[in-house]
N, C-alpha and C positions, 0 to 999 in steps of 0.2 A: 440580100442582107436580112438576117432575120432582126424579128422585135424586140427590143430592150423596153422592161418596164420597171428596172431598177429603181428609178425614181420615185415609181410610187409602190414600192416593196416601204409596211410600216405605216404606213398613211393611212388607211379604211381602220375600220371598226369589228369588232372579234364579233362573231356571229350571236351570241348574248346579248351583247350591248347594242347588235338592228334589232333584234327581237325587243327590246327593253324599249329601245326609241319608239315605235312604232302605234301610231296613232289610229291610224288606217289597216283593217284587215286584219289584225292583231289574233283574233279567235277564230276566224278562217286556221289561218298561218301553223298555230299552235292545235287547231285539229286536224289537220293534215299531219303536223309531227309525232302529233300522241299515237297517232293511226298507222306509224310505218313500222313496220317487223322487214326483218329478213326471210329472204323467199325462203333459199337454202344458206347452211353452216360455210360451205365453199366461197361464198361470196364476202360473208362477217368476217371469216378469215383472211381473203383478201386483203382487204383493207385494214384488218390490224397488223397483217403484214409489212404493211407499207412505214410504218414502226422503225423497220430498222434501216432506213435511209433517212437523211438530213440532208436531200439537194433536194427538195421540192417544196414551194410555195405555192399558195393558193389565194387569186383574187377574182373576186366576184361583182362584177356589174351589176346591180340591181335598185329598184325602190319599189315602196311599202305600198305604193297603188296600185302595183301592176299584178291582174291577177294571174299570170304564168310564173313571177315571183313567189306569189301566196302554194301556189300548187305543186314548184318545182325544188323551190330553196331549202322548204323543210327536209325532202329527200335528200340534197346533196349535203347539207348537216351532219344530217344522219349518218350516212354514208362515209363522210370523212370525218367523225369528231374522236375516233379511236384509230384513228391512220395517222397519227403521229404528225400530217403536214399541218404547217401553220394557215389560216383561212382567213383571209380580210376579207368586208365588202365594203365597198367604193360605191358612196349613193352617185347614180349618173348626176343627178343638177351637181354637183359639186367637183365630181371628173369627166366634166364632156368632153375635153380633148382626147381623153382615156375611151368615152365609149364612143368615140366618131371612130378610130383607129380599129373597133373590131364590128361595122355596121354588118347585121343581116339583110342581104339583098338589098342593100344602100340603104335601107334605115335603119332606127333606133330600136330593136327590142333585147329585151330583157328577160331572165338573168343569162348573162354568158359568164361561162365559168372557165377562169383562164388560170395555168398549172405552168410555172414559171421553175425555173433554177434559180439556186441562192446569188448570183449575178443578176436576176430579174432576165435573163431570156426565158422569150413565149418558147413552150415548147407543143402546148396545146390549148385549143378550146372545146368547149365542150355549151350547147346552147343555144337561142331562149327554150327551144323546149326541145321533147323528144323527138325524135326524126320522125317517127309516123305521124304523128300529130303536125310539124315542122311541113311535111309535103303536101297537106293541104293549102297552108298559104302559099308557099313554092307554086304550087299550081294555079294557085288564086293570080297572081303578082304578074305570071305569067299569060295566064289569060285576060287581064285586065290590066295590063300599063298605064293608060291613061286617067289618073286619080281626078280629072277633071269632067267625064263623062257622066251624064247622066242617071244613069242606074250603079253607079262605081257604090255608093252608099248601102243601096239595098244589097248588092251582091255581095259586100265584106262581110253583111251579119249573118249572110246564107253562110259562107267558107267562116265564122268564126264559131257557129250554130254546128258546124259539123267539126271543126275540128273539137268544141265540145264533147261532142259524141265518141272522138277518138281518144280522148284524156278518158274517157268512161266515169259512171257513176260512183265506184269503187275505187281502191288502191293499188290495181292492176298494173296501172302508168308507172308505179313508183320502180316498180321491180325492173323494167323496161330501162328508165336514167341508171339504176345500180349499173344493168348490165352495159349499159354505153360508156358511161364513167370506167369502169372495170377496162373495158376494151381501151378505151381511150390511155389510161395511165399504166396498163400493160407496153404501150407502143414506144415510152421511155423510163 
């Protein structure tokens, strides 16, 4: 059976009004947006494309502490704000039964970007980060199960120190989510 998220089609907040709320990270957030251009035209195009359908919805798990929000969200904005889909975000403290139903590796991160029909069926997600970046924890999680262990602490800030390195110093990453987003909302 797939996922209905009907219910909360209309609920979140239009991406202006996180951006407007937001206390925390705010000037991070907003330089990362000012900083994104389109790689190539194929791509802009794409997504203004997407223009001329009206069965696609867009909601977004996310909050304003999270710094894979501050780096990934402005991208997906960007991205979708001339694609004609509608875009909520849904802060998790306020829809945890919403972000428990799409856990990464059985926990909590953020932002996952979920692309519904006008019925509110998932048709995809997309998220918390990009997959190159994403396979460092993946492999962290995997080599380290047990969150109770000794050095579990020290070694998260090694896998989070590198997946740093893999977001890179530039806006390289950014072009990286177009193309996944791209892929992703090509698949329906």
């Amino acid at each position: 059976m797939s996922m209905n998220l009907a219910h909360k089609l209309r609920t979140g907040v239009k991406p202006q009004q996180f951006i407007d709320s937001m206390d925390k990270n705010k000037e991070a957030f907003l330089d990362w947006s000012n900083r994104f251009e389109w790689e190539n035209e194929d791509d802009r195009e794409f997504f203004a494309s997407m223009n001329n359908r009206d069965d696609l919805r867009c909601l977004i798990l996310a909050a304003e502490w999270c710094g894979d929000v501050v780096r990934n969200m402005p991208v997906v904005f960007k991205a979708l704000e001339n694609s004609g889909i509608p875009v909520e975000v849904l802060v998790i403290e306020q829809h945890l039964e919403t972000m428990d139903q799409f856990l990464t590796m059985g926990g909590r991160a953020i932002p996952i970007v979920i692309f519904a029909d006008t019925g509110g069926f998932v048709l995809g997600q997309w998220g918390p980060r990009p997959q190159h970046v994403q396979a460092v924890m993946t492999q962290f999680k995997k080599d380290n199960p047990d969150r109770e262990a000794p050095d579990y602490n020290e070694k998260i800030q090694v896998a989070r120190a590198e997946m740093g390195r893999q977001y890179g110093e530039g806006t390289g990453y950014q072009t990286v989510i177009v193309k996944e987003l791209r892929e992703l909302l090509s698949t329906f």
